[in-house]
N, C-alpha and C positions, 0 to 999 in steps of 0.2 A: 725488980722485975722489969725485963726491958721490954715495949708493946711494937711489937714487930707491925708495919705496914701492910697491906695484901701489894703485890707489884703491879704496876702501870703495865696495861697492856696497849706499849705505845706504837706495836707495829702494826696492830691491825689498823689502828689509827689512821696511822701514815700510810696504809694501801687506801682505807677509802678514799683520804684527800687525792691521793696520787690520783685516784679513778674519776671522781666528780670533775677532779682541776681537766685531766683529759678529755672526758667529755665536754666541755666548755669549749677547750682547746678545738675539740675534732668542730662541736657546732659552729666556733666561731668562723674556722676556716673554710665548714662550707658554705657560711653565707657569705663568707668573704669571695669564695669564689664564684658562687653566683651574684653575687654584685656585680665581679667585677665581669664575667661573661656576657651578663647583660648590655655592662657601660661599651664593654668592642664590638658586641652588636649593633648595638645602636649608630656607634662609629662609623661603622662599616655597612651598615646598611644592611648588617645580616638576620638582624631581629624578626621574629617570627609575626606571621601576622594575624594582626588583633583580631581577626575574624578567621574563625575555625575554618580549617581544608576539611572538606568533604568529600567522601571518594566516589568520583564518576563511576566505579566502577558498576554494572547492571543497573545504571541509575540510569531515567528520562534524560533524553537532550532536554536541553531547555534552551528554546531560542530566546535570542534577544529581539525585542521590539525592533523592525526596522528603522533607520533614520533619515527619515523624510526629509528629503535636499529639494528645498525650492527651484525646480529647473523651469523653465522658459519654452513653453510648447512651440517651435517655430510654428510660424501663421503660411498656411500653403499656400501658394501663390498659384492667384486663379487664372486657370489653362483656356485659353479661348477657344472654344469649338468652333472648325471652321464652317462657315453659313455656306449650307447647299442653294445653286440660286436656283429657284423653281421650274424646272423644265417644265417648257410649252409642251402639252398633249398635243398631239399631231389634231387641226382640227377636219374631223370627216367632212369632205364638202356632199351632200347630197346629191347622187348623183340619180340623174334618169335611167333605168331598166331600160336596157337594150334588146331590140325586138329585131329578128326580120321582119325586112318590107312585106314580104309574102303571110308574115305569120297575123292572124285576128287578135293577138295579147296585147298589140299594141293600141288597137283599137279603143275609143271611150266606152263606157260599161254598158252606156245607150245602142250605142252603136254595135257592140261586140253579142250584147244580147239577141238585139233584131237580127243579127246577121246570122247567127248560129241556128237560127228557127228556120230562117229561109232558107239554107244548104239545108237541113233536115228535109223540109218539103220539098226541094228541091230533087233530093238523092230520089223521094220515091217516085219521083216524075222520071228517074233515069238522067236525070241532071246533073252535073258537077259544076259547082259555083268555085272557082278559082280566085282566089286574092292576085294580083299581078302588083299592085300597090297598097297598102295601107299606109302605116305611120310612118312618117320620113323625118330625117333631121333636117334644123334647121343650113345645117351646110350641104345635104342633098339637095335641098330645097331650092339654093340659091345657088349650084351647080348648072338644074336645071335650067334654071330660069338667063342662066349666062350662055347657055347652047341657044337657047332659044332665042335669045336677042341677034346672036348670029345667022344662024337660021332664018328669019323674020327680016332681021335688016333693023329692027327699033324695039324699044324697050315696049312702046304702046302695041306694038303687033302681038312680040312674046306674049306678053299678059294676057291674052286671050287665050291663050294655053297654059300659060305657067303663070301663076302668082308669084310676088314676094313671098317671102316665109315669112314678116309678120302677118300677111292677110292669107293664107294657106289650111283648107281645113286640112290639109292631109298633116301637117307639123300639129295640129290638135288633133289629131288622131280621129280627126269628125267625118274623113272619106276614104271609101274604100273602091279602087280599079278594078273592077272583075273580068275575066276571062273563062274559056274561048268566045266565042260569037254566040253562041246557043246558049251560054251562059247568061252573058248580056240581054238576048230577046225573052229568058224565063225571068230576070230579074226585072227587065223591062213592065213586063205584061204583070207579073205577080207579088212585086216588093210591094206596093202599097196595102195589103194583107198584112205587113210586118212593120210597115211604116217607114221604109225605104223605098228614095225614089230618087231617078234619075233628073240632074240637075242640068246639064248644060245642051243644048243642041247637037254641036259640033264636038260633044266628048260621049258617045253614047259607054261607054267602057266606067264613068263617074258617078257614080251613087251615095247617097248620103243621107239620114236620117231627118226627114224634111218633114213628117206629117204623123200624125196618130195611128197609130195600126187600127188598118180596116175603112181607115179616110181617102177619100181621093187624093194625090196629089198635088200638088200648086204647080202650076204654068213654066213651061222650063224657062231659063234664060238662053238665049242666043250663044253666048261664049262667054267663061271668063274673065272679068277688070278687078280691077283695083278697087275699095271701096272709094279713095279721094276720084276716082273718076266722077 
């Protein structure tokens, strides 16, 4: 009796190896080709980079910290302001209020007072007391006094009319001329009530505040001089 074999089933065999050996095959060539895509990356500089792309895209900017560069502040060069030089204020010289001869303002406060009481009494007597001189400058004063050296012939004559203007009460405003005539004979007879009284002989027109209202008078002088007389 002959014992027959069961038969080799050598082809399914030889598909599976065919299968596994290709799969080896197909792995090894894809690593082989990712090896080698790698190594011409790297070559070339095309290699991906080792830190993930992230997409900007509806992403925050993100600033970078600025980079602080050491610069050099130029130092400003100091502008000289130019110096104002101080103007002189003009300085006001004081000057004397300017009076007419004729007007009483110019008068001293003694004098200006007594005088104004006495034209008051005066008017209701029907009287007008006229000023014809009060206050004079010192260059009327010495105007005068240069006619009158003429006039005279000597300076000792003038003075008997006319003072220097330092010894002049009329330049201190201490005498006052009155006019017309009738002026003079009320101021004559009645200044002394006011404490104005006629000074000189030979100037009945010269009045001046010589004594205490309501006191006698003092003794006239004859004319005129100079105190160094």
């Amino acid at each position: 009796m002959t014992k027959h074999l069961p038969p080799r089933r050598t082809g399914s065999v030889r598909t599976r190896l065919l299968s596994v050996t290709g799969v080896g095959v197909a792995v090894l060539a894809v690593g082989s080709l990712v090896l080698w895509h790698g190594q011409v990356g790297e070559l070339f500089g095309l290699a991906a980079d080792k830190e993930p792309v992230i997409s900007s895209v509806n992403a925050p900017a993100v600033s970078e910290p600025p980079t602080t560069l050491a610069t050099r502040t130029p130092t400003p060069t100091p502008t000289r302001t130019p110096t104002k030089k101080p103007t002189k204020k003009p300085t006001k010289t004081p000057t004397t209020p300017t009076y007419g001869e004729e007007s009483i303002n110019g008068l001293s406060p003694t004098l200006k007072s007594r005088l104004k009481k006495a034209m008051a009494a005066a008017k209701r007597d029907g009287v007008t007391l006229k000023i014809t001189s009060g206050r004079r400058s010192k260059a009327k004063q010495q105007r005068l006094l240069n006619e009158a050296i003429e006039k005279y012939g000597s300076y000792k004559a003038a003075t008997r009319w006319v003072l220097p203007p330092k010894y002049s009460a009329h330049v201190q405003g201490k005498a006052v001329d009155i006019g017309p005539a009738a002026a003079m004979q009320w101021l004559n007879r009645n200044g002394y009530r006011y404490g104005i009284c006629r000074r000189y002989d030979n100037e009945p027109w010269h009045f001046e505040a010589l004594t205490t209202p309501g006191t006698k008078c003092p003794p006239r002088e004859p004319y005129a001089r100079p105190v160094s007389d």
